[in-house]
C-alpha positions as CSV (number, residue, x, y, z in Angstrom):
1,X,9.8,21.2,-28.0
2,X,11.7,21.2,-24.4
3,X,9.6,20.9,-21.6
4,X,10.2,21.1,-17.6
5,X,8.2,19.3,-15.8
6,X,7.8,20.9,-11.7
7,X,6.7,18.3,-9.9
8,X,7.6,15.6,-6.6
9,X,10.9,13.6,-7.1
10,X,11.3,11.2,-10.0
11,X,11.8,8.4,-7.0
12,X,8.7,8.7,-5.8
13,X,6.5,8.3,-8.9
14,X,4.2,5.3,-8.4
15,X,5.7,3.5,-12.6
16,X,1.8,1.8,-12.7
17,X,-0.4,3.9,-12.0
18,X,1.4,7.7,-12.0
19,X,-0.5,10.8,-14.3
20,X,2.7,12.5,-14.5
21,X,4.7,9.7,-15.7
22,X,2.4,8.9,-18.4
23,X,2.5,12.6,-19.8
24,X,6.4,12.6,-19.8
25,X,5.9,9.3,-21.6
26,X,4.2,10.7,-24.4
27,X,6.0,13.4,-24.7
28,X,9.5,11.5,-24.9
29,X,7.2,9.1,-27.6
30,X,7.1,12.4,-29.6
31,X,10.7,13.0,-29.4
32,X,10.1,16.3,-27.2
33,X,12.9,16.8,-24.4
34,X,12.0,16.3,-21.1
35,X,13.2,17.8,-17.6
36,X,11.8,17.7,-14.1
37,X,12.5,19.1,-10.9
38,X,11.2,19.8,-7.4
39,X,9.8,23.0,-6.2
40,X,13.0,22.9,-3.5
41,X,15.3,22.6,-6.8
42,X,14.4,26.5,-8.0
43,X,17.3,28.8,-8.1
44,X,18.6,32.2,-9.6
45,X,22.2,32.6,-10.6
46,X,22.9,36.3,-12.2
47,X,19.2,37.4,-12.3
48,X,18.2,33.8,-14.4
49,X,15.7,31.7,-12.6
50,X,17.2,28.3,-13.8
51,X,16.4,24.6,-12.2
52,X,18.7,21.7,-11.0
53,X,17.4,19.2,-13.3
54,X,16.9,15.9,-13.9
55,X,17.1,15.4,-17.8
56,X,15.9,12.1,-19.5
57,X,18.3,11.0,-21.7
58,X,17.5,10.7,-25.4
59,X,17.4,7.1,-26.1
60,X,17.3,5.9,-30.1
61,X,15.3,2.5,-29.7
62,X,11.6,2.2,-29.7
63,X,9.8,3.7,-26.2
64,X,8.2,0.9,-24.8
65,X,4.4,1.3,-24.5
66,X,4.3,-0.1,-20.9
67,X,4.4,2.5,-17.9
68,X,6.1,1.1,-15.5
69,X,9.4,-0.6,-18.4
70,X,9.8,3.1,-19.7
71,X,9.9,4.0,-15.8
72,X,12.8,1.4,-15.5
73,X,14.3,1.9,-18.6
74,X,14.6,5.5,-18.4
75,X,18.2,7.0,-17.4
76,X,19.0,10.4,-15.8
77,X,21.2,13.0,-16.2
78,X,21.8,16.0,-14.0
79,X,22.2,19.6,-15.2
80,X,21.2,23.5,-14.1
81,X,19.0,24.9,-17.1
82,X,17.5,28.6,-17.3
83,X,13.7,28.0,-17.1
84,X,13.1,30.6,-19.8
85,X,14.7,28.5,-22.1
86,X,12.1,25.9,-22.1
87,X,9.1,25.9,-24.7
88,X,6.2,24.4,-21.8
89,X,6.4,24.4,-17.6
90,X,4.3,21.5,-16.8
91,X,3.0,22.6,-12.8
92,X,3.0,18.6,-11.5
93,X,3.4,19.6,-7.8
94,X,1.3,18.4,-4.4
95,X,-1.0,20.6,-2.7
96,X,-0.4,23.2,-1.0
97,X,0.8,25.3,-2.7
98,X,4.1,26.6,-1.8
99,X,3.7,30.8,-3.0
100,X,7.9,31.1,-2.9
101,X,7.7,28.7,-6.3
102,X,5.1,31.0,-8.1
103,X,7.6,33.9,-7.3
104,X,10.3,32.0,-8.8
105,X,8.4,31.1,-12.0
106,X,6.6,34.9,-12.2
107,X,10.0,35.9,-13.8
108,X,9.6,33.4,-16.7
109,X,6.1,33.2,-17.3
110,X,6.4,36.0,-20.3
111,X,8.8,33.2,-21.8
112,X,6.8,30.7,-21.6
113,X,3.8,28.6,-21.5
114,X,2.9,27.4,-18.2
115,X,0.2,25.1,-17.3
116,X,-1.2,26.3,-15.2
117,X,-1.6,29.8,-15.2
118,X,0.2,30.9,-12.2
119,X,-2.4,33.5,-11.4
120,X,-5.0,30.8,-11.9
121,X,-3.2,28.5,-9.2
122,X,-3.1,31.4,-6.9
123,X,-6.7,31.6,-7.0
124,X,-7.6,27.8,-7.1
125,X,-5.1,26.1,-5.6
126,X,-7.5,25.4,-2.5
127,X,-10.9,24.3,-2.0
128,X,-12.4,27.9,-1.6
129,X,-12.0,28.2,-5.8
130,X,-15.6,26.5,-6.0
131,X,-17.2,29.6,-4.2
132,X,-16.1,31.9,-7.2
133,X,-18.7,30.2,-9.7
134,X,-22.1,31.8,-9.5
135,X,-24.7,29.4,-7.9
136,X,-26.7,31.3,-5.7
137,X,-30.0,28.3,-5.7
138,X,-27.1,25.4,-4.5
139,X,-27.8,23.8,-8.2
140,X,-24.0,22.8,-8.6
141,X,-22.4,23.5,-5.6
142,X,-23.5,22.0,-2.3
143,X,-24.2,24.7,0.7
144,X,-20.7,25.3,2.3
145,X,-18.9,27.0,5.2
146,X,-15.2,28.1,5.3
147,X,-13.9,29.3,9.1
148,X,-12.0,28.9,11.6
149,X,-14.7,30.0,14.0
150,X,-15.6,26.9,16.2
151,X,-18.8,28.2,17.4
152,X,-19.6,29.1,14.3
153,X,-19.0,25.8,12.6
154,X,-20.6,24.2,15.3
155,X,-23.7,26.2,14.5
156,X,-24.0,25.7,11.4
157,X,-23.8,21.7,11.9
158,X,-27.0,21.9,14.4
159,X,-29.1,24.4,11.9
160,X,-28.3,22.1,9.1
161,X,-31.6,20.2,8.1
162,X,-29.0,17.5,7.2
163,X,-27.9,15.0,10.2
164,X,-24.5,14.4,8.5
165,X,-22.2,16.6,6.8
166,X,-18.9,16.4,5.7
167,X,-15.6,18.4,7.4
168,X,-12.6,18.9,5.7
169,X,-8.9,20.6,5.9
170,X,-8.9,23.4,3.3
171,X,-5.6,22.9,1.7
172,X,-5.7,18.3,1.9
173,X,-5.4,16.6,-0.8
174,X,-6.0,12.6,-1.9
175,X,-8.7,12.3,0.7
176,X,-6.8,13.5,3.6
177,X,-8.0,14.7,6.1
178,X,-11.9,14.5,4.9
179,X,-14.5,12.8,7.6
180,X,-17.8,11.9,7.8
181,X,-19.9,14.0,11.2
182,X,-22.7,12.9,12.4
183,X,-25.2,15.2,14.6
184,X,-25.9,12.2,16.5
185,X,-22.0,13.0,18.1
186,X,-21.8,16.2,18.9
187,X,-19.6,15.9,22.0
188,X,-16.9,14.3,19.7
189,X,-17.3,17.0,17.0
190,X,-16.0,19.8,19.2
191,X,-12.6,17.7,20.1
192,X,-12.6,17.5,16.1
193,X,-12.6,21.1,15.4
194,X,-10.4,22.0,17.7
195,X,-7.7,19.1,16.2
196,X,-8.9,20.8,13.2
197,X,-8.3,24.4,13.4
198,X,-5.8,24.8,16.5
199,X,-2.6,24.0,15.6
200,X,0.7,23.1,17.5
201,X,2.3,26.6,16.8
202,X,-0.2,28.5,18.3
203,X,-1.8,29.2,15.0
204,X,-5.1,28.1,13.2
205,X,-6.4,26.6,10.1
206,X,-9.9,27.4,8.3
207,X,-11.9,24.6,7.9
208,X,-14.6,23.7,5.2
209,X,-18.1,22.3,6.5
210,X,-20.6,21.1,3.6
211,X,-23.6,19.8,3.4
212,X,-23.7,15.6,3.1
213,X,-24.6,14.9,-0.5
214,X,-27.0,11.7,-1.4
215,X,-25.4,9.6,-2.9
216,X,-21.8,9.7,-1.7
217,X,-21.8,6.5,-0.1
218,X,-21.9,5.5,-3.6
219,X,-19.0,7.4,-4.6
220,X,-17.8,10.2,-6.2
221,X,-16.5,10.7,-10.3
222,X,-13.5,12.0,-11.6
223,X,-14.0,14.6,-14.1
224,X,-10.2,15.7,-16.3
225,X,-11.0,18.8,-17.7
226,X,-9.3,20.0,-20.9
227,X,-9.0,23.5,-22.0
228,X,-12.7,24.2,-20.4
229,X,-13.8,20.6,-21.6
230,X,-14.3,17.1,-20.3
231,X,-12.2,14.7,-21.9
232,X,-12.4,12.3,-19.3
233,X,-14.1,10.5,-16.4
234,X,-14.1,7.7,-14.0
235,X,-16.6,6.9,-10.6
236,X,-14.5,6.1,-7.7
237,X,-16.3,4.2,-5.4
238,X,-15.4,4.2,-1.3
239,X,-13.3,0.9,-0.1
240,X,-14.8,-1.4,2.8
241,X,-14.9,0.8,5.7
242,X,-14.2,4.0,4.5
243,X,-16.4,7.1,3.4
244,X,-13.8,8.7,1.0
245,X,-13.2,7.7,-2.8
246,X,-10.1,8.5,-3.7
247,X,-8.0,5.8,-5.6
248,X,-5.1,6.8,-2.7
249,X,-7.4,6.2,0.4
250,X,-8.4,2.3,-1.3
251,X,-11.5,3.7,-3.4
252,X,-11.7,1.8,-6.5
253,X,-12.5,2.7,-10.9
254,X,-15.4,1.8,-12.7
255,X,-16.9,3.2,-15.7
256,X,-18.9,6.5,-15.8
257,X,-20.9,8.1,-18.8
258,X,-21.4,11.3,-18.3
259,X,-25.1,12.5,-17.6
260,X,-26.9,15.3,-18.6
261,X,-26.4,17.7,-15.3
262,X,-22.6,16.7,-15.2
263,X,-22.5,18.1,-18.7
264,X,-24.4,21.3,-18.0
265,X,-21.5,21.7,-15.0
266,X,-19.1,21.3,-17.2
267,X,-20.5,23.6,-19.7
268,X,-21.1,26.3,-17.1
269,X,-17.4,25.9,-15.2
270,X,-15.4,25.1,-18.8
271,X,-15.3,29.4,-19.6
272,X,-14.2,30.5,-16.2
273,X,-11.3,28.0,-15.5
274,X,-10.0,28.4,-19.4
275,X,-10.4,32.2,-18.4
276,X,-8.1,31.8,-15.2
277,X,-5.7,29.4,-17.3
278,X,-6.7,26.7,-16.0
279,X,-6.5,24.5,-18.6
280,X,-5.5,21.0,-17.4
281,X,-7.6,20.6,-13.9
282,X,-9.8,17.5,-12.4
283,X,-12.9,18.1,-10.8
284,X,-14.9,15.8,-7.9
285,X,-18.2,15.5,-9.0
286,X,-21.2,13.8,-6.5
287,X,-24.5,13.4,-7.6
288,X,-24.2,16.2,-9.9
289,X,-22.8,19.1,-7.7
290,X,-18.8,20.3,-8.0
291,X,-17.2,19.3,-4.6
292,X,-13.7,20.2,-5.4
293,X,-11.4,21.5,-8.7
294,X,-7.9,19.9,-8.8
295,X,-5.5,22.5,-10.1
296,X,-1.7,21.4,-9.4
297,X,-1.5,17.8,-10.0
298,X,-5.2,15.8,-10.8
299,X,-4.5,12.3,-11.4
300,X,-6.9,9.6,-13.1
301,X,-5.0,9.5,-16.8
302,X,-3.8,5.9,-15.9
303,X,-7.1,4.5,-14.3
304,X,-9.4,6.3,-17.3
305,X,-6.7,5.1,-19.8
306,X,-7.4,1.5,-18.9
307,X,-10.9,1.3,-18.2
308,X,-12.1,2.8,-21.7
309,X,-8.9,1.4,-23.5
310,X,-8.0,5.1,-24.7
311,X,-5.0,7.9,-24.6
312,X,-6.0,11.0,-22.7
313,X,-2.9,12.0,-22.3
314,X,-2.2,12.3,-25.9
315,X,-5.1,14.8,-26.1
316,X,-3.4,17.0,-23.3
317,X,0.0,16.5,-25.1
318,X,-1.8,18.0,-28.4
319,X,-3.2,20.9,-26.6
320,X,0.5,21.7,-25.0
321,X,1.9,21.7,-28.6
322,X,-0.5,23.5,-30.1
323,X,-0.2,26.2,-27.3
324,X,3.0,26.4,-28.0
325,X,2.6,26.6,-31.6
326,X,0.2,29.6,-31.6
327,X,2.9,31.1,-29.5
328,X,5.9,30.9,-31.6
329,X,3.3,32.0,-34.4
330,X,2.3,35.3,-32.7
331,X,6.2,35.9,-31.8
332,X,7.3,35.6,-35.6
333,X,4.3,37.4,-37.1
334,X,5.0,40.6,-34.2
335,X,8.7,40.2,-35.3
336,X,7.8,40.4,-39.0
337,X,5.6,43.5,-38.9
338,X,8.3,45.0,-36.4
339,X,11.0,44.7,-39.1
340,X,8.4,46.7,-41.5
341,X,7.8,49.4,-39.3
342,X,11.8,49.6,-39.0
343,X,12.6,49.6,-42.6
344,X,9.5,52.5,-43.9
């Protein structure tokens, strides 16, 4: 099996700690071939959509179990390859989304298995995905606002029966961007949205406004999602100072059994993203209610992998080649009862 792995340059993986790298180590463990490459490396030469990768070289010794020695060990090569001809496009990239790259890959998605669906990227690659679940009584999904209306936001903060809330960019990611308002400090909140939505161009960016969830002081936990079920989770609880939990803002791991209404979320939000292929996403998960779905490139395999001593990646690896599998099945049985319609 040959897969491509779209995703931020090889240079700037993090060997330790790094989701993607510890996917493309199991998959070079398994003796699949790997390529990567960066959104900005897409190109079409005579109607082929083809890549300028970077190819990991086959190597004939033993893979060394440690992250960050494969990392070292590993040796590049460069080549343009047609992404049709690849068995699996692994979608590693950074938020936001860039739309040119799904035109690109539209091309070859007949050819091939993509994770994620493109269409389902489209639709969730920003926060707004959580408002397509149905939760009309607020029992998942805490009571939110999307605009780029000022006096509107501002509104809503003062009607809220809540005196904090939480404001966020609609397309961060990592933590960036997200703040903790108070209603205490108004006057500062309207300089806020206006550093918020106005931007330097002239243009403006929507905003998200939700209610303050008890509890997040705590922290928040890492759900992976796999094929519509959890096979994975972590807490991530706020560093000294600072509101947010993610790992990349100084939040730190502990262990986190899941409880009874995180299951029943995951039950209830497992159908929809498997129907919208989305079958390898992480979602933030506070006190019980969905606060975000990662679709592009949720992390946590490393920090889950070593605080319950297990191999998730090896689980999404075995989904990937069974995908692939049922695929190459269909294709052979279609050819097979083509030939007999051919030949009455």
């Amino acid at each position: 099996m040959n897969i491509c792995f779209l995703m931020y340059p090889w240079n700037e993986i993090d060997a330790e700690n790094d989701t993607s790298l510890a996917l493309i180590h199991e998959c070079v463990k398994r003796g699949h071939g790997v390529a990567m490459c960066t959104p900005s490396n897409l190109t079409i030469r005579n109607s082929v959509t083809s890549a300028f990768c970077q190819v990991i070289n086959r190597v004939e010794n033993k893979i060394s179990s440690s992250l960050k020695t494969f990392y070292k060990n590993t040796t590049l090569r460069s080549e343009m390859l047609p992404l049709a001809g690849f068995d699996v496009i692994f979608m590693r990239t950074n938020p936001p989304l860039d739309p040119l790259m799904l035109n690109f890959l539209d091309s070859v998605s007949d050819d091939v298995f993509i994770m994620n669906s493109l269409n389902g990227m489209r639709e969730a690659n920003n926060k707004l995905y959580t408002a397509v679940f149905d939760d009309p009584n607020n029992e998942i999904i805490p009571v939110t606002h999307v605009s780029k209306n000022k006096d509107y936001i501002i509104q809503m903060i003062k009607e809220s029966s809540s005196d904090k809330m939480i404001l966020k960019p609609l397309n961060g990611y990592g933590g960036s961007g997200v703040i903790l308002i108070e209603k205490n400090a108004m006057m500062s909140i309207n300089s806020l949205l206006d550093f918020y939505i106005n931007k330097t161009d002239g243009t403006t960016d929507y905003v998200i406004l939700q209610e303050y969830i008890e509890g997040a002081d705590q922290g928040d936990v890492r759900i992976l999602m796999l094929n519509g079920k959890a096979v994975g989770a972590m807490k991530r609880v706020p560093g000294d100072g600072d509101h947010r939990s993610n790992v990349s803002a100084g939040g730190s791991i502990e262990k986190h059994t899941l409880t009874p209404q995180e299951k029943k979320l995951c039950r209830k939000i497992g159908p929809k993203l498997v129907k919208d292929g989305l079958y390898f996403v992480g979602i933030d998960v506070i006190n019980g209610m969905l606060v975000e779905v990662n679709v592009m490139s949720p992390g946590g395999i490393t920090y889950i992998n070593k605080v319950y001593k297990t191999k998730v990646q090896e689980k999404v690896i075995d989904f990937i080649e069974d995908e692939v599998q049922e695929k190459s099945n269909a294709f052979i049985r279609k050819a097979q009862l083509r030939k007999k319609v051919q030949d009455a």
